[in-house]
N, C-alpha and C positions, 0 to 999 in steps of 0.2 A: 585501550586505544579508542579512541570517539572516530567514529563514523559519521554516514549518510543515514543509515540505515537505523543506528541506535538515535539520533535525532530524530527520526521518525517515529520508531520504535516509544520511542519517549513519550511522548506526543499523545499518539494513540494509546499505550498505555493508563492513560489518565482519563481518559473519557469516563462519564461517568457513562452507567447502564442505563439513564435516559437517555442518550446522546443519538440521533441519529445511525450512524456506522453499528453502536450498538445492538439499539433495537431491529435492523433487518438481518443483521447476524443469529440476532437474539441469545447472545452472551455480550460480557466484556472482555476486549482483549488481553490476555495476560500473556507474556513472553515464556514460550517454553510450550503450555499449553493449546492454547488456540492462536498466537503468534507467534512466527518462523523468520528469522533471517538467513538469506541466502541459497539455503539450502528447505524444499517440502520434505519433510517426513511421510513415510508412508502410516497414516496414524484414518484410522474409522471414525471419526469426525469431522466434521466442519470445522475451515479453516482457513488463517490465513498468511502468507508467507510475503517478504519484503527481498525485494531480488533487484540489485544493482547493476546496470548498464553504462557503457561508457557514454561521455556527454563527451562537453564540446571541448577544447584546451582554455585553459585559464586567459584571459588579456594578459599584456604585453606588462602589465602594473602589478601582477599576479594578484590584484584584489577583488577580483571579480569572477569567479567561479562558478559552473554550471557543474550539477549533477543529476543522473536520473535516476528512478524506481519506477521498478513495475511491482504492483500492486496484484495478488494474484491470489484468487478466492477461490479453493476446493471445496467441494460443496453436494450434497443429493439431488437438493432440489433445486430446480434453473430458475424455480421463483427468487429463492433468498438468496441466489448467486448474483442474478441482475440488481435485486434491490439492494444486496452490500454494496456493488462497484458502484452503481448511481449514488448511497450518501457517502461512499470514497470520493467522488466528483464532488458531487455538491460540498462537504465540507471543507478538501484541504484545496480545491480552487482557488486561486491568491489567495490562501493560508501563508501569517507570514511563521507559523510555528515556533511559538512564541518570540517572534523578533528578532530571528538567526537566518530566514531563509525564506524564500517567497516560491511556496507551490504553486504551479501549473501546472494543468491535466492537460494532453496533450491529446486526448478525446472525448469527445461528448458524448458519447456511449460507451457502456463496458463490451469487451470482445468476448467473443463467446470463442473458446478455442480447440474443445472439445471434450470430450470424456476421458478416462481410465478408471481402471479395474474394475474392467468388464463392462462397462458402461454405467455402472453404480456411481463413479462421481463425477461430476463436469465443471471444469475450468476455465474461468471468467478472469478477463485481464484488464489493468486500466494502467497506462503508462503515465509518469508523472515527471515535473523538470522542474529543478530546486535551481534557482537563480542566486545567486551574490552570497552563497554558503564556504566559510571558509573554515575549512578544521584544520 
């Protein structure tokens, strides 16, 4: 079943390891590994998870659909946690993700939202809204 989330997932998946979002990560994202849907793992790396919100109801023509993601980075250090959220922003910002869906960051800075396990990791968030996405 195709989602929000594997659209995205897709996406990112392909970047190459120049890529921005890459390099402040400093891996590539791969699904299972260092990206998560839905659901964080409690896994001792850095990392990132795609975690779906409800949007807004479809128009009255059902062709016009809004969805969101939060975008959500566990991480050690708060440097490479702000600098992933910021090229999250910077690149999928009206991203139209390959020509299925037009991302909006819905912040111009990443949240910093706190720590766990023990304060060893900290969690950085950027909310995202996928316009005129129909699956």
């Amino acid at each position: 079943m195709s989602t929000v989330l594997n659209l995205v997932a897709s996406h990112l998946t392909t970047l190459l390891a120049t890529n921005i979002i890459c390099t402040a990560l400093g891996t590539t994202l791969r699904l299972g590994s260092t990206l998560f849907l839905g659901q964080e793992p409690s896994k001792d790396r850095d990392l990132v998870t795609l975690i779906p919100y409800s949007g807004e109801p479809p128009d009255t023509g059902g062709y016009k659909y809004t969805s969101h993601v939060q975008i959500r980075v566990k991480t050690d250090s708060i440097n490479t946690g702000l600098n992933t959220q910021q090229a999250f922003i910077r690149h999928l910002h009206m991203n139209e993700l390959n020509g299925r869906g037009l991302m909006q960051s819905l912040n111009s800075a990443p949240l910093i939202i706190g720590s766990v396990e023990g304060g060893e990791k900290n969690i950085f968030v950027t909310n995202f809204r996928i316009r005129h996405l129909r699956i």
